[in-house]
C-alpha positions, -999 to +999 in steps of 0.1 A: +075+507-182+045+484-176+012+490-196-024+491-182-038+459-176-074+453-190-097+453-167-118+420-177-125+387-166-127+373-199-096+386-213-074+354-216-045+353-191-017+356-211-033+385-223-034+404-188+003+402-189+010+438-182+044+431-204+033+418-232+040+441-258+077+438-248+076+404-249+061+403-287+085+429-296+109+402-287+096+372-294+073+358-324+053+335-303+062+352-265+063+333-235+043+350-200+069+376-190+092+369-158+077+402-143+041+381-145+049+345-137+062+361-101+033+377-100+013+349-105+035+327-080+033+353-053-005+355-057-010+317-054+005+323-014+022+288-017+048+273-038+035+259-073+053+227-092+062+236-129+031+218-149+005+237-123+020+267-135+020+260-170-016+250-163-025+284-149-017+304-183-022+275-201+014+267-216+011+245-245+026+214-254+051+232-281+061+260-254+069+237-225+104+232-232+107+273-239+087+277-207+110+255-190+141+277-202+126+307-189+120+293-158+156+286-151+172+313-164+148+327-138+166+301-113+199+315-120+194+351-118+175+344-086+145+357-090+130+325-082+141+287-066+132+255-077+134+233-043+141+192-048+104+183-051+105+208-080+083+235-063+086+269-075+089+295-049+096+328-050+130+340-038+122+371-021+092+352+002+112+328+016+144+356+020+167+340+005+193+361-014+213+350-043+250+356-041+280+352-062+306+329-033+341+347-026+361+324-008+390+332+017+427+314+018+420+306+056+387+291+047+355+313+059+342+329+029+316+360+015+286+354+005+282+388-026+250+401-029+238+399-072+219+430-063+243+449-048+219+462-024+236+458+009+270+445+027+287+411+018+272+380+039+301+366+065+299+324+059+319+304+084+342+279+075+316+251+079+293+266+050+316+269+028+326+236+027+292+231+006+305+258-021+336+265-039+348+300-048+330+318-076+300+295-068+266+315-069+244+303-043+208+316-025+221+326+011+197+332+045+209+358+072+212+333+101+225+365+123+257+382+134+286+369+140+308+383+173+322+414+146+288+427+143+281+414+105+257+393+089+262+357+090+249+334+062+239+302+058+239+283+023+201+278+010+204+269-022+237+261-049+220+279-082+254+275-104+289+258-100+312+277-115+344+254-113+347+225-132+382+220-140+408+232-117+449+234-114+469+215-082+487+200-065+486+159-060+496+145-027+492+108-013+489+100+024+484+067+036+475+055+002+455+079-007+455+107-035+441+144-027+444+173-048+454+206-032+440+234-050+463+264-066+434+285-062+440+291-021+402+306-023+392+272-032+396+257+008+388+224+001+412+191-005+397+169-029+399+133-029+412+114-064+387+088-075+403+054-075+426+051-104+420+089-114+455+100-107+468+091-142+502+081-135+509+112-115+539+113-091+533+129-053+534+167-054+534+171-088+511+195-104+483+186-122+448+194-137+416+177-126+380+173-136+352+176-107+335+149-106+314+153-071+309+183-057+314+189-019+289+194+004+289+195+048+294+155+049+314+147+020+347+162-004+347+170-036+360+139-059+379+146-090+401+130-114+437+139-130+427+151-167+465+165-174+502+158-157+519+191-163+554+181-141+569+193-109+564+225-092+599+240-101+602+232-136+613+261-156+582+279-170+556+262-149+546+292-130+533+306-160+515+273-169+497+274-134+491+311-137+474+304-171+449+272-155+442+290-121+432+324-140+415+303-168+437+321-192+425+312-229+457+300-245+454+275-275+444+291-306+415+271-317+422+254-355+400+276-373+419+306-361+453+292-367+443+280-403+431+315-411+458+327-395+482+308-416+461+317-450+468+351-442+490+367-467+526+381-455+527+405-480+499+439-488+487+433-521+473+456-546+438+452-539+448+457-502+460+499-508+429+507-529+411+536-517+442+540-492+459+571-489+495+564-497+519+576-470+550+556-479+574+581-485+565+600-454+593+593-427+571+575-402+595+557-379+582+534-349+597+535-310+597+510-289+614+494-258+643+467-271+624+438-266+595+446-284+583+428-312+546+439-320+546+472-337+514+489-333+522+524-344+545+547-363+549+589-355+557+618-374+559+651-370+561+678-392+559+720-386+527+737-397+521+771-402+527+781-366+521+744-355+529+711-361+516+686-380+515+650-361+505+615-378+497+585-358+496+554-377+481+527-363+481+491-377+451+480-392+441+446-375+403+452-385+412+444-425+427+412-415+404+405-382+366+408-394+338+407-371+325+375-366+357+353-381+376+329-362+404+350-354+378+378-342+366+347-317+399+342-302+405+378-303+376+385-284+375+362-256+412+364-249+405+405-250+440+413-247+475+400-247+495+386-212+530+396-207+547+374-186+587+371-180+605+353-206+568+348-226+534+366-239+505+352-248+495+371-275+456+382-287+466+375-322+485+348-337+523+353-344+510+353-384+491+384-376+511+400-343+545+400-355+537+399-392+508+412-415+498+437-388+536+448-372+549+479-383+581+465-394+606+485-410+611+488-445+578+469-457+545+480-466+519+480-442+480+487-441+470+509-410+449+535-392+457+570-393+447+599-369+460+634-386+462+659-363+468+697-367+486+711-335+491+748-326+524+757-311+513+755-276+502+720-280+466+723-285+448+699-312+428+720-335+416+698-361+420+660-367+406+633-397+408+595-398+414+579-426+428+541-438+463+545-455+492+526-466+526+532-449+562+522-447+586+524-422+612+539-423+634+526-388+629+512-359+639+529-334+646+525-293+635+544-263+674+548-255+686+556-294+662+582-299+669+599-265+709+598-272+702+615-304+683+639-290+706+648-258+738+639-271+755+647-306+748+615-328+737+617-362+707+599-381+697+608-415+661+611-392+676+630-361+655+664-377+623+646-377+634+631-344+638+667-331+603+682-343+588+650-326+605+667-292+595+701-301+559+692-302+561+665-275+574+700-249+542+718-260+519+685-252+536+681-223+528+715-212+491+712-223+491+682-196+505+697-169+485+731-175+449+701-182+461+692-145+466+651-157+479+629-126+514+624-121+530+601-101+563+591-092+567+554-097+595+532-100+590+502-127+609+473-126+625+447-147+632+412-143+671+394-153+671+361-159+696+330-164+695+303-188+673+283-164+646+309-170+652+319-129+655+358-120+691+364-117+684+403-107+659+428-104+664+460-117+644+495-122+636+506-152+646+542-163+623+563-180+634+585-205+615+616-222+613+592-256+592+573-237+570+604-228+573+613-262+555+586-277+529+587-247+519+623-257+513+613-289+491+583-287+473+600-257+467+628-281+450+604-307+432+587-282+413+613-270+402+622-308+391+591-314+369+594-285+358+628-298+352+617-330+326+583-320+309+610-297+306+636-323+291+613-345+264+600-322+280+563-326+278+537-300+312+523-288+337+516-260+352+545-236+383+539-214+366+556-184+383+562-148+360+576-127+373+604-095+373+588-058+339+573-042+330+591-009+343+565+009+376+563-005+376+602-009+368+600+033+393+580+040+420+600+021+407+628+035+410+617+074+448+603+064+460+635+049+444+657+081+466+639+104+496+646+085+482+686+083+475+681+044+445+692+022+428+680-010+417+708-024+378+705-037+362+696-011+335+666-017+345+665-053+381+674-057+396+675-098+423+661-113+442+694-105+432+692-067+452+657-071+480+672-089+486+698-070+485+680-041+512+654-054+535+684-065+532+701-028+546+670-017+571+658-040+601+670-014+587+656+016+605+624+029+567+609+036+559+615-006+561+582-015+538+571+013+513+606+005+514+593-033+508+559-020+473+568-004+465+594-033+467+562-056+447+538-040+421+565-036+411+563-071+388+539-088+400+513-117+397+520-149+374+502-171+355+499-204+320+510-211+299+525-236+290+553-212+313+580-213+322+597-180+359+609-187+390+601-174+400+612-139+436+603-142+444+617-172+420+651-169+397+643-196+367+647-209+369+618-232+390+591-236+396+560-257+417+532-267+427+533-306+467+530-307+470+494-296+450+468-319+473+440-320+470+436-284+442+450-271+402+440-286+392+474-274+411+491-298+401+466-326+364+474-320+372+514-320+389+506-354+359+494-364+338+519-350+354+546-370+361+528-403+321+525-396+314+563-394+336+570-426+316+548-446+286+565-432+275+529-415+265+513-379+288+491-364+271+468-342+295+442-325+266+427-298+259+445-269+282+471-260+277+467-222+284+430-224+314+436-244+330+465-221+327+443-189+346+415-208+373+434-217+375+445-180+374+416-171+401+401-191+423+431-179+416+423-142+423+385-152+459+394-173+474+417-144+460+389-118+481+357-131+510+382-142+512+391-107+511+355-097+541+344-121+564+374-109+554+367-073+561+330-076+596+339-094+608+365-070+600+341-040+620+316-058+649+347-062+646+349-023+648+311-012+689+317-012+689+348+005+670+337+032+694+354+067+705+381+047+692+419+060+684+446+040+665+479+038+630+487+026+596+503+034+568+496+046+546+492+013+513+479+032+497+478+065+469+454+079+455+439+109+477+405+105+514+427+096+531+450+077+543+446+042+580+461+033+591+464-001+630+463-005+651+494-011+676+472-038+663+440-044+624+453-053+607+423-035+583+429-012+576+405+018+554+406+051+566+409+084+540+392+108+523+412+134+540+386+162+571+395+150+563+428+154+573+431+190+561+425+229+529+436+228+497+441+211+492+456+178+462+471+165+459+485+126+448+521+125+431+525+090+430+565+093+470+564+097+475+535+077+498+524+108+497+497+138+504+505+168+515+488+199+489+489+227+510+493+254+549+504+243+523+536+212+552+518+189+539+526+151+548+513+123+532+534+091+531+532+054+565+547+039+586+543+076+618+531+062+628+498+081+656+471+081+646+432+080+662+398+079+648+376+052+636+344+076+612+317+048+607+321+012+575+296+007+574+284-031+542+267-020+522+301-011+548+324-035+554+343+001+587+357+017+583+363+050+605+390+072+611+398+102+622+430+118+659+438+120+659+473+141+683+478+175+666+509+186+633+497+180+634+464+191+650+478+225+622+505+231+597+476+228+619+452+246+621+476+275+580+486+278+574+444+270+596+436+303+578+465+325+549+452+316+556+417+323+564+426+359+531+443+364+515+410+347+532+383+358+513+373+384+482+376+370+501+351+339+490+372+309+513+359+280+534+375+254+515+379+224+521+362+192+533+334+216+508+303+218+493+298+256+461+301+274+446+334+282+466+347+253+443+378+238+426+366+204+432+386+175+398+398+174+403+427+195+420+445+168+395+474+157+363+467+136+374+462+102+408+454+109+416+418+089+422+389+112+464+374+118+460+341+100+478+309+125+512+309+123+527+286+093+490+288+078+489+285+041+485+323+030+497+343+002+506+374+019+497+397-009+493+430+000+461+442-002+448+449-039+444+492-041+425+502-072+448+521-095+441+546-117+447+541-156+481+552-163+511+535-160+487+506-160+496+484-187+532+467-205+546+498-218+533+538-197+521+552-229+490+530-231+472+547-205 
């Protein structure tokens, strides 16, 4: 809060600064705050060149280049602009707006308002040829565009955000351009001359920008790296990892520490360590797995249970600050592609020191937990331990031991695990947690590293098993920061916003359903409502729009709970080798044993990183399994199969496959005779003239027609006898009464024909025919669980 100003002309300037106490709070020799040079500015009533302004307060000679700073870190959060004759002016007087630049695959683009403060800016085609994607740029409203919205006009660039970026190389006439692999990024980009480094026509490649583009002229780069053709094996994860800017080389300092690192727990390592290597803790995993991150037991209690969760301590080998703790934290978490990860640690650390192997001693985390026999936690501790393991177990050997009759010297301890897990399990159901039927997939491949089948995954109640557990010691590690009045990070999911909430709302009243809870329904109101519906044939399409009502989950110091998952609190401590959330909650709690303060940097900063790097890890996975199924389709292109519709918008319908698990779009001109407008309320489109609907979950049968490697999109079109002779029937009626007046068929090219901006407000606009688009349904916000590699990490 601002301080009274004093009230006299000869009180120095700088001394009038009604934030100056903040600023000496801060600073040994402060600067005029930001709050006061605007003020300043605005009551000079014209723009004021950078040494007038330093004349004003005075600035001295040793300040000017920490003057200078503040005056462009001013630039760049917009508060003010520095125009080319170097005038200062003040943002807000001459209306300009700064904006982050989201770019669109068919060229127009958003301009995002910093502030948040008001709807996203519509910038044609022709602006952004001055901007690339991710760009952050002052914007001026110019007016509305024919949709009613706000139309922008590029003022000012205040950052470029892309300086290296992954593509294609083509040459025309002599001439080498680089397509981007980024479709947001519009623009072709010329090669300077000799700057294509050997590179071969439609190879792929990464360039430096050297010019940036603006209305007259491209953007000029040059080839810095020849990665190899576009269907080499395993380059769809190398373009993945360049287009998400993906940190993937361990920088030397990290790998030589990593490499120091002994293989073995010493001595010095256990001291102080509770020792817990004759306890039968056993890890279970998926086969595949080869990080180890925790290790169960169970044990009965009085009338309870008992239940250990060891955790491996990465924090004794990963300090804050180190060079593996740099690498760990900017890369945030580990990507899991097909066939490869790119892990947060090195292997040294990931599938060594840290892992959980069997039958050698390891450092690690433990919650204790003291569990009444209806699955209640009524008392936990934390404490470093040493531990051993004593098997490594499967999902699928531990649940034939426990529902057929094999033997293992462990199958008792395997079978108090269960006991306990029923009684969680009940707790959940009875806390009203989320659950939704979803089918999980894995990918086959052949020796060429190509998917040679898709199949679904089957989840067994050993999986559920170890997801009650480490759901159970995530909450009391959230219990225990809070208790203790300690900064750290939260895994927070926040219910529905009113908009989304509406929107449900509206779908489920036209198919005669009820949330329960009015404006704010629960978790249970959710749940029950997903139960109710379980045995409808429209449940998966209900569960569907339930889902994509919810918010993402994210990290945050704030604690709000989680609205998946029904609680109150929620963390992430079970996963440390691949996740830098859980290492700083490690640290967090080894601080609050030893009665200290952790302090890692700001905790806000550090929560929207590791969102961030979340968002960034499911984004280029996504790309690399799209890229690979399309490649899976390119031979079954005139087969027909079955599938639903998965997606609806205002350009087509998206239908995921009943065997094959791919999901391809149908065009809305292939659709049928007539016109088709999307119906957000119903999640449908619907003919104009024939009422023909076609609405998340309606089972349909296509014929595969293009699988584009170029776009990673598999196009379909509509394969139906009935339906296509309804609209068939209602087209040619209509053509009779129209003929003369020569309205044409739409989706067909001709003049007169009815543009696509008819559709409803909102509705997203058919891109041309054979226009380069990735046909990606659109991106619904999911809730945490059955979020990340493996369903127990919620």
């Amino acid at each position: 809060m601002a301080t009274k100003r004093k009230n006299s002309k000869n009180v120095p300037l700088r001394q009038q600064d009604p934030f100056l106490a903040r600023e000496k709070s801060k600073y040994d020799n402060p600067l005029p705050s930001r709050e006061f040079i605007l003020e300043i500015l605005e009551k000079n009533g014209v723009p004021m060149h950078a040494e007038e302004l330093a004349a004003v307060f005075p600035i001295y000679d040793n300040e000017l280049d920490l003057f200078e700073r503040r005056l462009r870190a001013m630039e760049r959060a917009g508060q003010i602009l520095i125009n080319r004759k170097g005038d200062i002016c003040v943002a807000q007087k001459i209306d300009l707006i700064p904006c982050r630049i989201s770019g669109h695959r068919d060229g127009f683009g958003f301009a995002v308002r910093e502030a948040a403060d008001g709807d996203d800016i519509f910038l044609p085609e022709r602006e952004m040829r001055k901007v690339l994607h991710g760009d952050r740029a002052m914007v001026r409203i110019a007016g509305t565009d024919r949709r009613g919205r706000q139309e922008g006009r590029i003022a000012e660039i205040i950052e470029r955000r892309t300086t290296q970026l992954i593509g294609r190389i083509y040459k025309e006439r002599g001439v080498w351009f680089v397509v981007p692999e980024d479709r947001r990024i519009n623009h072709e980009m010329l090669v300077e001359a000799g700057g294509e480094d050997g590179a071969k026509d439609g190879q792929v490649v990464m360039v430096d920008i050297i010019d940036y583009p603006d209305e007259h002229r491209q953007a000029i780069v040059k080839v810095s790296e020849v990665l190899g053709d576009y269907a080499d094996p395993g380059m769809e994860i190398e373009i993945a990892l360049r287009k998400h800017d993906l940190p993937h080389v361990f920088s030397d300092d990290a790998l030589a520490q990593a490499k120091a690192t002994s293989q073995k727990v010493g001595k010095r390592d256990i001291k102080d360590r509770v020792d817990l290597r004759d306890l039968p803790l056993v890890t279970i995993d998926g086969e595949t797995a080869r990080d180890f991150d925790d290790a169960v037991y169970a044990e009965k209690s009085g009338k309870g249970f008992r239940l250990i969760v060891a955790i491996a301590d990465v924090s004794h080998y990963v300090r804050s600050g180190d060079a593996l703790d740099v690498d760990a934290r900017e890369r945030s978490t580990s990507v899991y592609f097909p066939r490869r990860v790119i892990p947060m640690l090195p292997e040294e650390l990931s599938n060594g020191i840290c892992s959980l192997n069997p039958d050698v001693d390891r450092l690690c985390m433990v919650c204790d937990m003291q569990i009444s026999a209806r699955g209640k936690v009524k008392k936990y501790q934390f404490y470093p331990a040493v531990m051993r393991s004593q098997c490594r177990f499967t999902y699928t050997q531990v649940w034939q031991l426990l529902s057929e009759n094999g033997e293992h010297k462990l199958k008792p301890q395997l079978e108090t695990l269960y006991a306990l897990f029923q009684q969680l399990l009940a707790q959940r159901q009875k806390r009203g947690a989320v659950d939704f039927d979803t089918t999980e997939t894995q990918m086959l491949f052949d020796d060429n590293g190509k998917i040679s089948q898709i199949v679904p995954v089957v989840r067994n109640n050993a999986h559920r098993l170890i997801e009650e557990c480490m759901l159970a010691a995530n909450v009391c590690a959230a219990e225990f920061i809070l208790k203790h009045e300690h900064k750290g990070l939260f895994r927070v999911h926040e219910g529905p916003t009113p908009e989304k909430l509406e929107q449900l709302q509206a779908f489920l009243r036209l198919k005669g359903l009820q949330l329960g809870g009015g404006t704010k329904p629960t978790t249970k109101d959710y749940a029950a409502l997903a139960d109710a519906v379980r045995e409808r044939p429209d449940a998966s399409m209900i569960q569907t729009m339930l889902l994509r009502s919810m918010q993402q989950a994210v990290y945050q110091p704030d604690n709000l709970g989680h609205f998946g998952l029904s609680y109150d609190a929620y963390t992430h401590f079970t996963s440390p080798i691949r996740r830098y959330p859980d290492l700083l909650v490690h640290r967090t709690i080894k601080a609050i044993l030893a009665d200290k303060k952790y302090k890692p940097g700001k905790w806000e900063q550090l929560g929207m990183h590791c969102s961030m790097a979340e968002r960034r890890a499911d984004d280029a996975s996504r790309d690399v399994q799209a890229w690979l199924k399309t490649y899976y389709m390119r031979d079954k292109v005139g087969e027909v199969f079955t599938g639903k519709i998965s997606a609806v918008a205002g350009f087509g319908i998206f239908v995921l496959l009943d065997t094959l698990y791919v999901e391809g779009m149908v065009h809305i001109s292939e659709l049928g005779r007539d016109y088709f407008h999307f119906h957000k309320e119903q999640q449908a489109i619907i003919g104009e003239k024939s009422g023909l609907k076609y609405q998340l979950g309606d089972a349909v049968t296509i014929k595969v027609m293009r699988a584009e490697l170029d776009t990673a999109q598999v196009d379909f079109a509509l394969v139906n006898p009935e339906r296509e002779a309804a609209a068939t029937e209602v087209a040619g009626n209509r053509g009779k009464r129209t003929a003369k007046a020569g309205k044409p068929v739409a989706g067909h090219a001709g003049k007169g024909a009815k543009p696509q901006q008819d559709a409803p407000a909102g509705a997203r606009q058919a891109p041309a025919a054979g226009a380069r688009r990735r046909g990606k349904a659109p991106a619904a916000d999911e809730p945490a669980p059955a979020r990340s590699r493996r369903s127990r990490r919620s």
